[in-house]
DRENDO-238078 format. One line per field, with one value per residue: residue in three letters; x, y, z of N, C-alpha, C in turn; chain; residue number from 1. Coordinates in steps of 0.02 Angstrom, whole numbers, plus 50000, padded with zeros to 5 digits. Layout:
<pts>
aa <- (ALA,...)
npx <- (X,...)
npy <- (Y,...)
npz <- (Z,...)
capx <- (X,...)
capy <- (Y,...)
capz <- (Z,...)
cpx <- (X,...)
cpy <- (Y,...)
cpz <- (Z,...)
ch <- (A,...)
i <- (NUM,...)
</pts>
This chain:
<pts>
aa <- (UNK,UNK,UNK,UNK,UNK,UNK,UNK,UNK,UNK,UNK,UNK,UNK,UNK,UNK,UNK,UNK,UNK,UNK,UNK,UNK,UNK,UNK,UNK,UNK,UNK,UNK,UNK,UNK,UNK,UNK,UNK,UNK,UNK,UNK,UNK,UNK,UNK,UNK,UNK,UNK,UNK,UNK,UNK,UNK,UNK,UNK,UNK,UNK,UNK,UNK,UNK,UNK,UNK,UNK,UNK,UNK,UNK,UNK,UNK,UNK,UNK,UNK,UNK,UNK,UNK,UNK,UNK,UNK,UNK,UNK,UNK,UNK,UNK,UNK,UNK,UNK,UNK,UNK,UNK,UNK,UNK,UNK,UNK,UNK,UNK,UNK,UNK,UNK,UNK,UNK,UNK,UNK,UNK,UNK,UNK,UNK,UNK,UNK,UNK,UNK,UNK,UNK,UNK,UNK,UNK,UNK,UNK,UNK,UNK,UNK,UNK,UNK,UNK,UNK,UNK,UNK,UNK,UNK,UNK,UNK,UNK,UNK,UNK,UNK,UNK,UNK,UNK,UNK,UNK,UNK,UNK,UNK,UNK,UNK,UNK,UNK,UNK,UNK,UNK,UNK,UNK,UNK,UNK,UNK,UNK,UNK,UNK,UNK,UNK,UNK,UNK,UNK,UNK,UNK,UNK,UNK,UNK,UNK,UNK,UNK,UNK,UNK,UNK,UNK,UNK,UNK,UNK,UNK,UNK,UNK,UNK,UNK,UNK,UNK,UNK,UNK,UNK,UNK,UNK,UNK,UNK,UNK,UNK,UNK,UNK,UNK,UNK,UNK,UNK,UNK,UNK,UNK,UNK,UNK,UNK,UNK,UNK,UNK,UNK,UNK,UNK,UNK,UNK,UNK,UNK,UNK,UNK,UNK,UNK,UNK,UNK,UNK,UNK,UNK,UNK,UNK,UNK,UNK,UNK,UNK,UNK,UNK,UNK,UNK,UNK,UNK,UNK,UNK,UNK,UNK,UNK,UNK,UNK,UNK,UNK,UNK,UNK,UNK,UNK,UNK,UNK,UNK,UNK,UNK,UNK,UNK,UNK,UNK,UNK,UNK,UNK,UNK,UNK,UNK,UNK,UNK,UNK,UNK,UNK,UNK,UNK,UNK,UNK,UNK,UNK,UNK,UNK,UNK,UNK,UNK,UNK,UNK,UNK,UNK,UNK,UNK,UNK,UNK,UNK,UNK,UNK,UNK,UNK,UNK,UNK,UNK,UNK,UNK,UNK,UNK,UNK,UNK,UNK,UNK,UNK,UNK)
npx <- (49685,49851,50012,50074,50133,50217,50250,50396,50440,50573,50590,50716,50752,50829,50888,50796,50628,50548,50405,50319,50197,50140,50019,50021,49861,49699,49755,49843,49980,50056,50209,50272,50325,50416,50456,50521,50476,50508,50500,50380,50278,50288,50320,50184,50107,50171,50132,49988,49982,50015,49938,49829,49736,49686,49564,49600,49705,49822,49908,50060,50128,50272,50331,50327,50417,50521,50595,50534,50388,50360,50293,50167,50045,50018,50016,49885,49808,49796,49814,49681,49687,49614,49630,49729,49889,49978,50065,49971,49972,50047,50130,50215,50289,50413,50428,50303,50258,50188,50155,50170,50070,49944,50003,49963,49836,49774,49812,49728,49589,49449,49369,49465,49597,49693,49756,49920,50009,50095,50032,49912,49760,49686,49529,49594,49717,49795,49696,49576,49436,49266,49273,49398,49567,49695,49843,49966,50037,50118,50113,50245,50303,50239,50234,50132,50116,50237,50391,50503,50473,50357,50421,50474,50357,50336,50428,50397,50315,50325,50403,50508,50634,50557,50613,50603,50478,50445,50352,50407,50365,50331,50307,50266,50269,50161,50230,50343,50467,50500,50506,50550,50528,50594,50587,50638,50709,50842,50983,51049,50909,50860,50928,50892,50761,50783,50774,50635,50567,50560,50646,50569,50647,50697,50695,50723,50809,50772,50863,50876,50834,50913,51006,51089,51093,51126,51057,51027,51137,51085,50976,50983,51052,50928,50848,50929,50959,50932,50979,51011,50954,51034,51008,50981,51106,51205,51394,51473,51410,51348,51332,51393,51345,51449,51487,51366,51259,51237,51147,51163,51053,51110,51204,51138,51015,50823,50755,50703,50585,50557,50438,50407,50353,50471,50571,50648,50661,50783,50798,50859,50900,51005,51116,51233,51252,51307,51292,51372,51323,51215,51088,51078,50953,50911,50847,50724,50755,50615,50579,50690,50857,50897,50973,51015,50955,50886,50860,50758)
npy <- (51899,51856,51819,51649,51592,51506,51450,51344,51285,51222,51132,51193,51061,51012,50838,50783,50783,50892,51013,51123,51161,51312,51315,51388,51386,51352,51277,51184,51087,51025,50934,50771,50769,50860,50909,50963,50968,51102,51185,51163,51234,51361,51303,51267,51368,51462,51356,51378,51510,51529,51449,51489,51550,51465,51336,51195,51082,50990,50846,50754,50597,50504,50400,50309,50360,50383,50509,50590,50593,50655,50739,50746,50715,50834,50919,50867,50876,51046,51081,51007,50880,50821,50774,50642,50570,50446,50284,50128,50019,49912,49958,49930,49938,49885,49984,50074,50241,50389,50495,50376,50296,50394,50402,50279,50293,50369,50342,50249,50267,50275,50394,50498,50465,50429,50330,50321,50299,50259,50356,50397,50463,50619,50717,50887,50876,50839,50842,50959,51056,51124,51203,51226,51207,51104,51025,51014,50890,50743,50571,50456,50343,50244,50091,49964,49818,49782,49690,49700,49796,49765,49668,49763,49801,49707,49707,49827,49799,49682,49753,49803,49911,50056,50127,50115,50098,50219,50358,50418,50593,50704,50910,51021,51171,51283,51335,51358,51285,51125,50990,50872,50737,50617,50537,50430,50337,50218,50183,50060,50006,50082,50057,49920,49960,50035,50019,50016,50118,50270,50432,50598,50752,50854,51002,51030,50934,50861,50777,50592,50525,50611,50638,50521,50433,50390,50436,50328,50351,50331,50384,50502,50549,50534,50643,50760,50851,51017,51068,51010,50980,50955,50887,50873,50785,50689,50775,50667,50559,50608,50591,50709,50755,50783,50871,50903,51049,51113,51124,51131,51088,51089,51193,51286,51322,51349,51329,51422,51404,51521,51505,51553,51576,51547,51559,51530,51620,51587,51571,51572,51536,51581,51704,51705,51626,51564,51544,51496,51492,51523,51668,51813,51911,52024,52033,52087,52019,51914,51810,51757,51758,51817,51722,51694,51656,51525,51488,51417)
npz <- (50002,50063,50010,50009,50186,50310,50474,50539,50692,50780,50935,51064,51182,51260,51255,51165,51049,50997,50896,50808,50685,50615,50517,50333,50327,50406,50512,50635,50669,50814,50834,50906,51080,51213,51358,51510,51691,51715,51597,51550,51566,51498,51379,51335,51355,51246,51162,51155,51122,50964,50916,50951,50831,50765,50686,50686,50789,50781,50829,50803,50833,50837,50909,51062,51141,51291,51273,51173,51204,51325,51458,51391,51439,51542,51427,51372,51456,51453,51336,51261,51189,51029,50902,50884,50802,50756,50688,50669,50806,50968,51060,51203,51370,51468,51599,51625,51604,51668,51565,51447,51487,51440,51329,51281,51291,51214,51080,51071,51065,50999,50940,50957,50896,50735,50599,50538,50402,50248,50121,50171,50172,50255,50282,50300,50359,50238,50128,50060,50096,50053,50205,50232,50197,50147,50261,50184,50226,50201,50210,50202,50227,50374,50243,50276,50265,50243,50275,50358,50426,50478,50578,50678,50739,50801,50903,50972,51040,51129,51210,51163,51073,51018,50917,50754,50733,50693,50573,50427,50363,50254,50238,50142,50079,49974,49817,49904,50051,50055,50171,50298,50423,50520,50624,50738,50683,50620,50586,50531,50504,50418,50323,50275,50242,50108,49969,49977,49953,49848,49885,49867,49796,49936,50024,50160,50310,50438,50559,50576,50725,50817,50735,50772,50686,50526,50391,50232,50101,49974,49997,50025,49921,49822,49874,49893,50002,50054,50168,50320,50467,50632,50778,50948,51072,51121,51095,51044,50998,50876,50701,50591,50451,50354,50222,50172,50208,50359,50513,50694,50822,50952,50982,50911,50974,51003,50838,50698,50548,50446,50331,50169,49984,49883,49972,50135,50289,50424,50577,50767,50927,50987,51021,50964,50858,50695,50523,50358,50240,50185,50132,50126,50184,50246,50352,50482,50660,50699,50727,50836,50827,50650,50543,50429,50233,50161,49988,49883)
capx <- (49727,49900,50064,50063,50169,50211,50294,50381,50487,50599,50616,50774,50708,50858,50905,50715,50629,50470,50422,50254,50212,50088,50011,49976,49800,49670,49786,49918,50036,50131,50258,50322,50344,50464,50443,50519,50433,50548,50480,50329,50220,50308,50312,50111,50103,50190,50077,49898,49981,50039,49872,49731,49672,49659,49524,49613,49756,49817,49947,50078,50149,50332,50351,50296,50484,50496,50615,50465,50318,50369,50252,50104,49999,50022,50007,49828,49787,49816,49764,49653,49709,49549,49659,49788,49917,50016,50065,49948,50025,50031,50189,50206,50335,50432,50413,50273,50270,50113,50151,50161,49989,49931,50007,49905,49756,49754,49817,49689,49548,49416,49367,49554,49642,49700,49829,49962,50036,50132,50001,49857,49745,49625,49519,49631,49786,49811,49635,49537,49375,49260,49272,49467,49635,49720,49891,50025,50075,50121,50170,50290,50309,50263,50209,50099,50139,50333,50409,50549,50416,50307,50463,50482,50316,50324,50474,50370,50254,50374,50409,50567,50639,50513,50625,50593,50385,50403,50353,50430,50305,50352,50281,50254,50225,50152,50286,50402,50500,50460,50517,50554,50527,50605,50558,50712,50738,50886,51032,51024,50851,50847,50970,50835,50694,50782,50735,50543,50530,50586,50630,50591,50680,50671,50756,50773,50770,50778,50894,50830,50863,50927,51053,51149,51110,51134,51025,51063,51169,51053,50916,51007,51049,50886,50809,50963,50925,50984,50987,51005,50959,51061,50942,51001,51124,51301,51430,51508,51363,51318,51349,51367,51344,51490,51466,51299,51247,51198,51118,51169,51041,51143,51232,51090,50942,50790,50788,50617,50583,50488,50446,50375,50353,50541,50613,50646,50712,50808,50820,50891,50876,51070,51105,51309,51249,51292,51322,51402,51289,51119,51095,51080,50907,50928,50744,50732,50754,50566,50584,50754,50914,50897,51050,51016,50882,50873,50821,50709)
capy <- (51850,51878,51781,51610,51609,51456,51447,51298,51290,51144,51191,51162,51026,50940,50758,50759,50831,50928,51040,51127,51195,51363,51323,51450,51379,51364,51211,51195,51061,50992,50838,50748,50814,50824,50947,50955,51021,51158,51230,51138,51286,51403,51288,51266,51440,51466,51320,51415,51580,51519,51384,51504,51558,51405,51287,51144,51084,50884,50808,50686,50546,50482,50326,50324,50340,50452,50591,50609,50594,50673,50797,50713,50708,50896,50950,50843,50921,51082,51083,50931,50839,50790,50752,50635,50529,50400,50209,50080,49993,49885,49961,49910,49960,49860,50018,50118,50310,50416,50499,50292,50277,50444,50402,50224,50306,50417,50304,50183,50329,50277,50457,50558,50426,50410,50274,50354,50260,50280,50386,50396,50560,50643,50798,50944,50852,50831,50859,51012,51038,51180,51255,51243,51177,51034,51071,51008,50841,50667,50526,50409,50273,50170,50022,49930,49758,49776,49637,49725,49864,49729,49628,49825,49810,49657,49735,49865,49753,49657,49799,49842,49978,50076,50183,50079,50101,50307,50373,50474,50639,50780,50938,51073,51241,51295,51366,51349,51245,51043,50968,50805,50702,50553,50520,50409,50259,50179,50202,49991,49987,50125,50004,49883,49976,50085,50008,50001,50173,50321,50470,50662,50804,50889,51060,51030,50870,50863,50714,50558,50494,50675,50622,50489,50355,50426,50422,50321,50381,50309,50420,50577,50578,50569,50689,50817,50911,51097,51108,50949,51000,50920,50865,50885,50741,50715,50769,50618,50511,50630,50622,50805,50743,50805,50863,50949,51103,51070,51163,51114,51116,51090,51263,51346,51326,51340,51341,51438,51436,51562,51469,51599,51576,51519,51559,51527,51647,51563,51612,51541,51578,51592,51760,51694,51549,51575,51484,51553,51457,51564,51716,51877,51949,52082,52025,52099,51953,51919,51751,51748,51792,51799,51704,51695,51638,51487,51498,51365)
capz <- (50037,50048,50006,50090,50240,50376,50542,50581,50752,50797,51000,51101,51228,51276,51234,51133,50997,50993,50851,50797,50624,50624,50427,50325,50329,50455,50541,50680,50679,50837,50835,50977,51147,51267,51397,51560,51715,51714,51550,51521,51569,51455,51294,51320,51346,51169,51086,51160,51079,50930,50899,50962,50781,50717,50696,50690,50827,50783,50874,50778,50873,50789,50930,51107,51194,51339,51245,51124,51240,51397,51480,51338,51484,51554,51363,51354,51517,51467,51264,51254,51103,50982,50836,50869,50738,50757,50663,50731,50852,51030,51101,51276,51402,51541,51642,51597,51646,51672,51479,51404,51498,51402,51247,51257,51299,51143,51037,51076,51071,50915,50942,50927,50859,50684,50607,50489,50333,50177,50057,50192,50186,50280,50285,50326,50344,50182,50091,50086,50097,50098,50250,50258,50152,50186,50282,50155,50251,50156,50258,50122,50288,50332,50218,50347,50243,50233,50331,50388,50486,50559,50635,50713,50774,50864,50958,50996,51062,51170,51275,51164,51032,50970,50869,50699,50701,50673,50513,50387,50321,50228,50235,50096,50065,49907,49811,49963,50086,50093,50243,50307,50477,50503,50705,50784,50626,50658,50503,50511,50501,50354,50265,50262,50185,50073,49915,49971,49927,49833,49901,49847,49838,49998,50055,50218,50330,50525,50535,50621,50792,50840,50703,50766,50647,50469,50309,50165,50035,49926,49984,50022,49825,49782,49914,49896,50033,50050,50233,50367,50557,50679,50854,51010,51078,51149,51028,51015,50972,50823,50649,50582,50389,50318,50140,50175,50236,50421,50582,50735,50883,51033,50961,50887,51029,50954,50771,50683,50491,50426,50255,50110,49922,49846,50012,50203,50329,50480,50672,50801,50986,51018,50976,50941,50808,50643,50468,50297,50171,50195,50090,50167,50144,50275,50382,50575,50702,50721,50803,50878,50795,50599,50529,50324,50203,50094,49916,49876)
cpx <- (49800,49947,50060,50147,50160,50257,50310,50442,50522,50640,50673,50748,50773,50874,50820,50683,50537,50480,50351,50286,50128,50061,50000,49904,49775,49699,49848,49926,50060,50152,50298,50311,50384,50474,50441,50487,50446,50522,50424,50277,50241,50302,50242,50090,50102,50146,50003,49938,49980,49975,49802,49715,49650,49624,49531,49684,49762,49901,50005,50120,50220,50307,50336,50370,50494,50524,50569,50377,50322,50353,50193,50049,49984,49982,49929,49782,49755,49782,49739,49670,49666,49595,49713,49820,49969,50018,50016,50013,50015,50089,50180,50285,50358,50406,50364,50272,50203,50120,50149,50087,49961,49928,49938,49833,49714,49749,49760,49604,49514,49399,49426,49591,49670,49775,49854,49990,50044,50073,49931,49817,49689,49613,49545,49707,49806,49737,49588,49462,49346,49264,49371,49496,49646,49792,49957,50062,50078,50153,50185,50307,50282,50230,50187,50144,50206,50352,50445,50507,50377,50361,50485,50420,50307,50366,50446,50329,50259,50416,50496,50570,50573,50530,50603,50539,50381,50409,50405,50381,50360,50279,50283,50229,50203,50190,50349,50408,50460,50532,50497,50566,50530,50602,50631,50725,50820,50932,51027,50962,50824,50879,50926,50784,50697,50748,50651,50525,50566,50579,50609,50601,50643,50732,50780,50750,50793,50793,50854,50860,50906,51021,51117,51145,51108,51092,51039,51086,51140,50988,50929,51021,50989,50836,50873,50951,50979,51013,50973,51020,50974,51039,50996,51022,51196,51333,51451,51467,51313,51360,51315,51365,51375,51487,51419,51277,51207,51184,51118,51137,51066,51183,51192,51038,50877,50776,50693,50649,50530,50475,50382,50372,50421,50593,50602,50697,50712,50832,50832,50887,50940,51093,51193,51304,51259,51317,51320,51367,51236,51149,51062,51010,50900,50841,50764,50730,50661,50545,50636,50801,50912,50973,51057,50954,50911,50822,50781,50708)
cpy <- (51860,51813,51732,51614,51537,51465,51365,51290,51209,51180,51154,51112,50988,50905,50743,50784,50853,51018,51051,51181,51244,51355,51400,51434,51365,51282,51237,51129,51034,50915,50827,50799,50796,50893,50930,50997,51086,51227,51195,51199,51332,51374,51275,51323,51471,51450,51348,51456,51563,51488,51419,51529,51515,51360,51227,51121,51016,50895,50762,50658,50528,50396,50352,50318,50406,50518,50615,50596,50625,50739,50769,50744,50781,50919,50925,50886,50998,51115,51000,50905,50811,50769,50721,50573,50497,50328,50176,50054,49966,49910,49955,49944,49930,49903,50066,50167,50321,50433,50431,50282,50315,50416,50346,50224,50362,50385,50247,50223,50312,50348,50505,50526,50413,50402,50313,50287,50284,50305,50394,50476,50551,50720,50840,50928,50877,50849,50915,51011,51107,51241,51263,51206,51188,51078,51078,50947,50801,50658,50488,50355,50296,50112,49982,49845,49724,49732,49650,49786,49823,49674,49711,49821,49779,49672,49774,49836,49750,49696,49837,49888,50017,50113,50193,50075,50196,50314,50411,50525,50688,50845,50993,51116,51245,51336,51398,51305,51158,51018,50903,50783,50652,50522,50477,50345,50275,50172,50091,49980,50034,50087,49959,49881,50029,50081,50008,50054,50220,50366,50537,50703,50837,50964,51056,50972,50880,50779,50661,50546,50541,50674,50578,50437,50406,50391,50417,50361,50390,50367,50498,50591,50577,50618,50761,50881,50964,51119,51033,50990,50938,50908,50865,50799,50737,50709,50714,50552,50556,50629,50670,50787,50797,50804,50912,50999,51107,51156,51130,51137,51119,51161,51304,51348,51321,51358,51365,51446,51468,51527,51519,51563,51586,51553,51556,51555,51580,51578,51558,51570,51591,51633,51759,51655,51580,51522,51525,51512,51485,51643,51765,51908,52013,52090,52053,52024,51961,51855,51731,51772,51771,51776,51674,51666,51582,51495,51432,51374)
cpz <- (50017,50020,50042,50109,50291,50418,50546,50635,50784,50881,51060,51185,51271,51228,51199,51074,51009,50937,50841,50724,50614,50526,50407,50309,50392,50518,50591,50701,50745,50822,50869,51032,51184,51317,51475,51632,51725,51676,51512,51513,51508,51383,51270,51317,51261,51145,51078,51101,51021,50871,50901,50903,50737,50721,50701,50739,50803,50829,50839,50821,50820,50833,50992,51161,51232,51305,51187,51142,51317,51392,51414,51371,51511,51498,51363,51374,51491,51387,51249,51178,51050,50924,50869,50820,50756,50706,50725,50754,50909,51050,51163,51326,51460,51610,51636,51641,51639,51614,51426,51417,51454,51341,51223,51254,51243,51090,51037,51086,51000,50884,50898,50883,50785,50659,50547,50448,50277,50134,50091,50188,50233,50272,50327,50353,50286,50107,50112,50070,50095,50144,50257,50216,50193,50188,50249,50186,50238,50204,50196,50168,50321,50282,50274,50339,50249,50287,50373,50459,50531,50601,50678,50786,50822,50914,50993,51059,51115,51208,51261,51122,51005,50927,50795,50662,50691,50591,50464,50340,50305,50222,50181,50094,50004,49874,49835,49998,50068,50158,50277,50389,50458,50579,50721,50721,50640,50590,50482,50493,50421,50289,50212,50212,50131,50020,49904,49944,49910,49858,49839,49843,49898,50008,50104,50278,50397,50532,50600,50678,50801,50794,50715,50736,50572,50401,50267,50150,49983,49943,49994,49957,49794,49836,49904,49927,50022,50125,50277,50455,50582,50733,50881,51040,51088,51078,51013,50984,50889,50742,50615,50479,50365,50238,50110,50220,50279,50465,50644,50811,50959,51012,50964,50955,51001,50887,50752,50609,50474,50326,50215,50031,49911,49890,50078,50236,50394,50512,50706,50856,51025,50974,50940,50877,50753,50577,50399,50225,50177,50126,50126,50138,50169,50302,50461,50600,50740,50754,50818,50835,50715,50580,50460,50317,50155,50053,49904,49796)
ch <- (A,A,A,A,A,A,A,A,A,A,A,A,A,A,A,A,A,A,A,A,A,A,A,A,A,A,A,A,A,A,A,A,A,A,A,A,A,A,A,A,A,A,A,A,A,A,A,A,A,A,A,A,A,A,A,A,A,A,A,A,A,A,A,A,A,A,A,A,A,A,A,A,A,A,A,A,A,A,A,A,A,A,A,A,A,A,A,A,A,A,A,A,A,A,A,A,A,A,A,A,A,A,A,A,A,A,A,A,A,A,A,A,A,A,A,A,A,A,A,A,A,A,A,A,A,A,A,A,A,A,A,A,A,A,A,A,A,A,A,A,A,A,A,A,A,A,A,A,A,A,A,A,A,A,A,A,A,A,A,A,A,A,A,A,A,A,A,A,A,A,A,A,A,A,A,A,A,A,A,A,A,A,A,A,A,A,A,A,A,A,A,A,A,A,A,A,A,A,A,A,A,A,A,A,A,A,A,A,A,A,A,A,A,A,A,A,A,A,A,A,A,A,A,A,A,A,A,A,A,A,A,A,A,A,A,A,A,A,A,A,A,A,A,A,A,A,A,A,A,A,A,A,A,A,A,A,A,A,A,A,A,A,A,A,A,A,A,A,A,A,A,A,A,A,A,A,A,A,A,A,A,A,A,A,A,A,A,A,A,A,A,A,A,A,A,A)
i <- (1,2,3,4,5,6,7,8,9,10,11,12,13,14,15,16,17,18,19,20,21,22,23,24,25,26,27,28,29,30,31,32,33,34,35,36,37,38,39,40,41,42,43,44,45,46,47,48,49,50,51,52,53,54,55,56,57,58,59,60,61,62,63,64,65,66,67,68,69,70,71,72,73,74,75,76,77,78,79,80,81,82,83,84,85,86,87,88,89,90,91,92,93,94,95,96,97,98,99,100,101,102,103,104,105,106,107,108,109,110,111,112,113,114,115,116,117,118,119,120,121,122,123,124,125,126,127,128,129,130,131,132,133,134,135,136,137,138,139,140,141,142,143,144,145,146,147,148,149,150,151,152,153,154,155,156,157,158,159,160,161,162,163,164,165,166,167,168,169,170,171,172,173,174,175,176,177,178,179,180,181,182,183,184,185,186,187,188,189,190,191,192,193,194,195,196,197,198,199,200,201,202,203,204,205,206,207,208,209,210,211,212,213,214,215,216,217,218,219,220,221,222,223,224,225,226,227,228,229,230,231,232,233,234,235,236,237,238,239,240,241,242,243,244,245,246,247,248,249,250,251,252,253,254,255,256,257,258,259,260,261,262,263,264,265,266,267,268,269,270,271,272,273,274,275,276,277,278,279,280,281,282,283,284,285,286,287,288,289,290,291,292,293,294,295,296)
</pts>
């Protein structure tokens, strides 16, 4: 058995975020969707190629808002979903779309369904077993109890924000990359629950709400990331966290890490993008334009 090795791809969608992570174990990863009909065929295309040797496909859910569930329904269609993850939840929708119907019909699935929370495991998520190891994914939110999360939920409820009920997981390699999702939370709403929980370090975090609400202070010092991706979103509604060593996807296009043992190469699918904080390892462009390596 060789060196472990993971793929994980954060893919230029627009105003949305969708992102799959190839483990280096018998697991595959996606999170969120947002896929217009334009290039829906092509990014399912990708997820068969990418997904067919693995025994396991899950699904994670952040919040059920159209720039993170759009095309759901195609994608179900298309790779049937048996695993999927989300916060419980009643979110409702003034206007519901055919992907809100989807989402509710997964989410509400005793079968596919399973509820995410701060320290929850399951087999091959997070616990291995036998026939396969678990994929490296901690959710750290949410606290079901927290008062501040279930006045979220009732909004949810009530047919409004749902930004406030997505989780926060990190993912880990074994002696490489961890990696942080924070789905659309709301920089007021992070205010809130900072103290509920400690963060830790992370290398590299995919900022929340395509980065226009900004993450404590308080928790960026103790997560000290190495690397903050910037989501797709009009410039003027983004903060570019000045200070820290960012990636900007409305620049870059799609962003791929190749995450190894005490390092990650990084491509990009805009063959102009580049940034002067990486370290030169001198790798061929094997998923889009190589543009340095972080040390881990």
């Amino acid at each position: 058995m060789g060196p472990s090795m993971s793929i994980i791809r954060s893919l230029s969608v627009g105003e949305g975020d969708m992102f799959y992570i190839k483990h280096d174990t018998d697991s595959f990863t996606i999170i969120d969707c947002c896929m217009s009909e334009e290039d829906r065929e092509a990014i399912v295309e990708l997820l068969k190629s990418e997904s067919k040797d693995k025994g396991v496909v899950r699904f994670i859910s952040t919040h059920p808002d159209d720039d993170h569930i759009l095309g759901l329904g195609y994608l179900n269609d298309e790779m049937p979903l048996l695993n999927f993850y989300c916060v419980k939840n009643e979110a409702t929708k003034p206007d519901e779309s055919e992907d809100f119907d989807e989402y509710c019909t997964l989410r509400d699935d005793p079968k596919k369904a399973f509820y995410i929370c701060r320290g929850c495991s399951r087999k091959w998520l997070n616990q291995g077993s036998d026939e396969r190891d678990g994929s490296g994914i901690a959710l750290l939110w949410p606290i079901t109890n927290n008062e501040h999360y279930k006045k979220e939920l009732r909004k949810a409820e009530e047919g409004r924000s749902c930004n406030n009920i997505s989780p926060i997981m990190k993912y880990s390699l074994e002696d490489g990359a961890r990696v942080l999702w924070m789905g659309d939370l709301e920089m007021e709403f992070m205010e809130k629950i900072k103290d509920a929980i400690t963060m830790d370090s992370v290398d590299i975090i995919f900022a929340p709400h395509h980065s226009r609400d900004k993450v404590p202070e308080d928790w960026l010092e103790e997560m000290k990331p190495k690397v903050v991706i910037i989501g797709e979103a009009p410039s003027e509604d983004l903060d570019y966290y000045y200070g820290y060593n960012t990636i900007t996807q409305n620049s870059a296009g799609h962003i791929t890490l190749e995450c190894l043992s005490g390092k990650t190469h990084i491509y990009v699918s805009n063959r102009r993008y580049s940034v002067n904080f990486l370290e030169d390892d001198d790798v061929p462009d094997s998923y889009g334009t190589y543009i340095g390596t972080l040390l881990i």
